[in-house]
Residue, then its C-alpha position, 0 to 999 in steps of 0.5 A: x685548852x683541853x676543853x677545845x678538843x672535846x667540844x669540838x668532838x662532841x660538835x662533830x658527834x651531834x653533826x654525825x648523829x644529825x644525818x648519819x642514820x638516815x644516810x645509812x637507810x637510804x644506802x640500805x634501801x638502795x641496795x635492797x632496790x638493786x638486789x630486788x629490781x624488777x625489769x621495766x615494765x611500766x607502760x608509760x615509763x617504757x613508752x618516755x624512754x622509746x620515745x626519746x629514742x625516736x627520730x620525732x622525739x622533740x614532738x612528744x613533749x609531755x604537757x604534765x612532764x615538761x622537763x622529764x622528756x629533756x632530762x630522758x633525751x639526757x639519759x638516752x645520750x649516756x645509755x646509748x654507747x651502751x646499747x639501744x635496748x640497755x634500761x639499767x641507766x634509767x632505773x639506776x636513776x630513779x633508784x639513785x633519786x629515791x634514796x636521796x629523797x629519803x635521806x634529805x627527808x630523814x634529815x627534816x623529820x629529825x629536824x621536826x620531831x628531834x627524835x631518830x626514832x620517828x625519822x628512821x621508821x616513818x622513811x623506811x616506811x615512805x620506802x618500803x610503801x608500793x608506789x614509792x618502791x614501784x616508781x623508782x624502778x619504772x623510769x617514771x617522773x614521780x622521783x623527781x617530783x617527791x625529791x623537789x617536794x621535800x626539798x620544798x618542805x625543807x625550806x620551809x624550817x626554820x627555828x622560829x617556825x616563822x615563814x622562809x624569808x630571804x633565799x629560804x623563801x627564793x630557794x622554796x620557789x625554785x624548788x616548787x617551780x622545778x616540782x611542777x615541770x616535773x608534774x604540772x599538778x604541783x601547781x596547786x602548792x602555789x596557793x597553799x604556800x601563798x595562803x600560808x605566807x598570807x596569814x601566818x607571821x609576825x608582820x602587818x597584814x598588808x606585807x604579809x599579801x604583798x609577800x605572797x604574792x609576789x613569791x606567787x609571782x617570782x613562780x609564775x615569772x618561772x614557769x609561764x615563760x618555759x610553758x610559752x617557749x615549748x608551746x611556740x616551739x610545738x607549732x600547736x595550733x591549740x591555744x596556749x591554755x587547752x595546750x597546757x591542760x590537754x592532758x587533763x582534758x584527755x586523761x584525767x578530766x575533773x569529776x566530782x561525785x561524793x559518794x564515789x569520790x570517797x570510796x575512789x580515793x578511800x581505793x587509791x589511799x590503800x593502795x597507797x599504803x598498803x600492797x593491795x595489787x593482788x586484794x584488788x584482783x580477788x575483789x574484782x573477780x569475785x565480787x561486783x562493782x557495787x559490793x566492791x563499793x560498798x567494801x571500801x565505802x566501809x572501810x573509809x568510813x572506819x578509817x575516818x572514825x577511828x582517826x576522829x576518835x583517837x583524835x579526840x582520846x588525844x584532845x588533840x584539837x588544841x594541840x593542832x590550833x596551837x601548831x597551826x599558829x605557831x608554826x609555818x611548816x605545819x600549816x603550809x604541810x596542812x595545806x599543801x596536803x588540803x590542794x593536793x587531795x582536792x586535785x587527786x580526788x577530782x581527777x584519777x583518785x583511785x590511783x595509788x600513785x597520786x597519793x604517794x606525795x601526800x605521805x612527805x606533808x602528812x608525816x611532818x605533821x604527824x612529827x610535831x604532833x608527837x614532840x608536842x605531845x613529848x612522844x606519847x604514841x611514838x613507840x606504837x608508830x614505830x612499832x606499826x610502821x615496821x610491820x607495815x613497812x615488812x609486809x610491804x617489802x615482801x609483797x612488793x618483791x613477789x607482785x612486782x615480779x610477778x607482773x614483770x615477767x613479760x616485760x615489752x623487751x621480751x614481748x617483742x623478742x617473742x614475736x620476732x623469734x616466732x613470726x616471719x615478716x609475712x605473717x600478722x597477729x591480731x588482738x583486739x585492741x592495742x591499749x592497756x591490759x588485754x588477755x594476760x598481756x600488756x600491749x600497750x608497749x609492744x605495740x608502741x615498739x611495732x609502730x616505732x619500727x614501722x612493723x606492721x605485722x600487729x593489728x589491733x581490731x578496734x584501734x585499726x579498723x573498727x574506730x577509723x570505719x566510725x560507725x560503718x561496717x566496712x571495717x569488716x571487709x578491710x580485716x576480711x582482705x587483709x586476712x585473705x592478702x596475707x594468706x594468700x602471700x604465704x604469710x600466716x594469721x594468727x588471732x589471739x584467743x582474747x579476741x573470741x572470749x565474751x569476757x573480753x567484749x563484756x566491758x570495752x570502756x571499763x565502767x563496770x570495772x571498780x578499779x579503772x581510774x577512767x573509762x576509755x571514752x574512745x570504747x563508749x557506745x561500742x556494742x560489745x556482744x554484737x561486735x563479738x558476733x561481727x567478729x565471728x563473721x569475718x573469721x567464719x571462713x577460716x578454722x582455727x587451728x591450735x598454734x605454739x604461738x604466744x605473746x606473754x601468757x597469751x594464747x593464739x589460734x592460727x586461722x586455716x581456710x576450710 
């Protein structure tokens, strides 16, 4: 009788050690996430909260995000006794969200590797990594999107290695399902889960097919019907097809190139990996795109030989057939990172973003590889991995702030203190980085108050002319109005810095994930000029005005 006791103990020892470790990492991550939290700053994240604060908020429904704007609608209501300009609830969301994607992540790499170690330093690492730390703040749908990836990969373990079967392969669906409303791209682990079903297993070939595909199905019969509601319920006149890839079509049109793909993504995984926001800054200023190319053409390069050498120093080839045969979590982690990268590096691959979810597939593989090979090279990972994750956490603190300090909120607070309702600023264009200013938001917050006090050259005047110079006569009366009103000018010093005229679409730009079609053809030296034209009449005279850490002149007549 006395035996019962200690083997119940020595149960709920084995349970508490199964889970605790990575419980008190998540909890650790969550609290240096608070202590450390930047305001949100991100476009995109600014723009879904204001959106979903607007009357229109049902319009607005992202095609790639489909669910991500009824659950903001959700986080409005709760935030709104709070306050309109309140942004904590969102944050503490995302934050809340990462740290149980860590933990449920900790627990499957226990399950794969059975070694603590490995588990603990490969999620402090997924944690500290900057696009996993940077979306979590920035009231982003990615969290969502790793947390149903994981639980994904989770369905898929088994103690057989066989493939889910029964409500493991149900709840593996409705996990991939819930991932792609999240991100319409997670439509690509369908047939990566499909081919695994397919081919691995112990059944005849013609019950594996129908077992794929009707899982393939039961997601379709998910998904379909939601994108065919939203799509009736928006009154597009688009059919239902261009309606769901429209932001593709738009935003991340497919483009293959072999050299630049390669040296692209060899861009987006680094930066994935490693802080690189400030390298990337130096490089673009001191260097030129095709010296910029060729760095990271070679770092790739070396990159991939010294995985291919170490692979063979490890004859691992053998090692990695017999996983591929014998385990169904490996192969569809294969084959899921395989979709994933084909997509990211057709579409936007020098985004670092995009790459952050290859981490969760990558570090299950890398997990049986080290139990098959009974840890050999564990404690160089671990060993790396800290160091890298160390590196990570201090660069991330100082870059994130750094870029945080002229958050929208304050950008508007900025122009409200600073000009009357008469008066008008003008800057070039009101999207993306302009100056040392982000004017994306503040200009997404002026149009959503109906403020027209902020005007945009090329988006208000330039662009509507199409091609006619008549936009110089309608910036030139509305100078002259306001002027005349009482009202004072104010024009940002960007707007007469060649630098800013040099580049208008990005293409000469190594790091721009795409160009801005809407600015190719525009003559930037000779729109310059124009520019100058219309302001000839006025002088500009030094003002106290400032948008951020950008500087205005204030146009007096002469």
């Amino acid at each position: 009788m006395s035996a019962m006791p200690s083997a119940t103990q020595s149960s709920k020892a084995a349970n508490l050690q199964n889970w605790a470790p990575g419980a008190l990492i998540a909890a650790a991550m969550g609290l240096l996430y608070l202590a450390v939290r930047p305001p949100l700053f991100d476009s995109d994240g600014y723009v879904y909260r204001l959106v979903m604060l607007g009357p229109d908020r049902l319009q607005y429904l992202d095609h790639a995000h489909l669910l991500w704007e009824p659950l903001e609608i959700l986080m409005v209501a709760i935030a709104r006794p709070f306050g309109n300009s309140i942004i904590f609830p969102f944050q503490i969301f995302g934050i809340l969200v990462n740290c149980a994607t860590l933990f449920l992540f900790w627990i499957l790499l226990r399950k794969v590797s059975c070694s603590s170690l490995f588990a603990s330093t490969a999620v402090i690492t997924v944690a500290c990594s900057p696009r996993f730390w940077y979306l979590g703040f920035q009231n982003e749908p990615y969290p969502l999107l790793f947390l149903f990836v994981v639980l994904y990969l989770t369905s898929w373990q088994t103690a057989d290695g066989n493939p889910p079967s029964g409500l493991r392969l149900i709840a593996a669906g409705l996990c991939l399902a819930a991932a792609i409303f999240f991100h319409q791209a997670a439509v690509v682990l369908v047939p990566a889960g499909c081919l695994a079903l397919m081919f691995f297993g112990i059944e005849t070939p013609r019950r594996r097919l129908v077992r794929a595909i009707l899982w393939g199905a039961g997601i379709a019969a998910i998904v379909v019907p939601v994108y065919l509601y939203v799509w009736s319920a928006s009154g597009s006149d688009s059919a239902l097809l261009p309606w769901t890839l429209g932001e593709y079509e738009e935003q991340h049109f497919l483009e293959l190139s072999l050299p630049a793909t390669f040296i692209k993504s060899t861009m987006g995984v680094s930066g994935a990996v490693l802080q690189s926001d400030n390298i990337q800054s130096f490089l673009g200023q001191n260097l030129s795109a095709t010296q910029v190319f060729a760095l990271y053409a070679a770092l790739g390069i070396a990159i991939c030989a010294a995985f291919a050498a170490l692979a063979w120093r490890a004859r691992s080839n053998r090692l990695l057939v017999q996983l591929t045969k014998t385990n169904a979590l490996f192969i569809v982690s294969l084959l899921s990172i395989f979709f994933w990268s084909a997509v990211v590096s057709a579409s936007e691959p020098v985004t670092a973003n995009y790459w952050v979810l290859d981490f969760f597939p990558a570090l299950v593989c890398l997990g049986f590889v080290l139990r098959a090979r009974a840890w050999r090279g564990l404690t160089a990972f671990a060993v790396i991995a800290l160091v890298l994750s160390g590196v990570n956490g201090y660069l991330n603190h100082a870059e994130f702030y750094e870029q945080s300090r002229n958050p929208p909120d304050r950008l508007i607070a900025s122009v409200n203190q600073q000009l009357g309702t008469g008066d008008i600023f003008i800057v070039l264009v009101n999207k993306d980085w302009y100056g040392a200013t982000d004017y994306e938001s503040l200009f997404r917050i002026l149009k959503q108050n109906a403020d027209a006090r902020g005007q945009a050259i090329l988006n208000d005047y330039v662009l509507p002319a199409e091609g006619s110079n008549s936009w110089r006569d309608q910036l030139g009366d509305k100078i002259k109005s306001t002027i005349d009103s009482g009202g004072k000018v104010y024009v940002g010093a960007h707007v007469l810095d060649p630098d800013s005229y040099s580049d208008l679409a990005g293409a000469k730009d190594p790091f721009s994930p795409n160009l801005n079609l809407e600015y190719v053809g525009l003559n930037g030296p000779a729109l310059l000029q124009q520019v100058k034209q219309v302001l000839a009449p006025y002088n500009l005279a030094d003002s106290d005005f400032t948008i951020g850490d950008d500087e205005y002149f204030e146009l007096r007549r002469k």
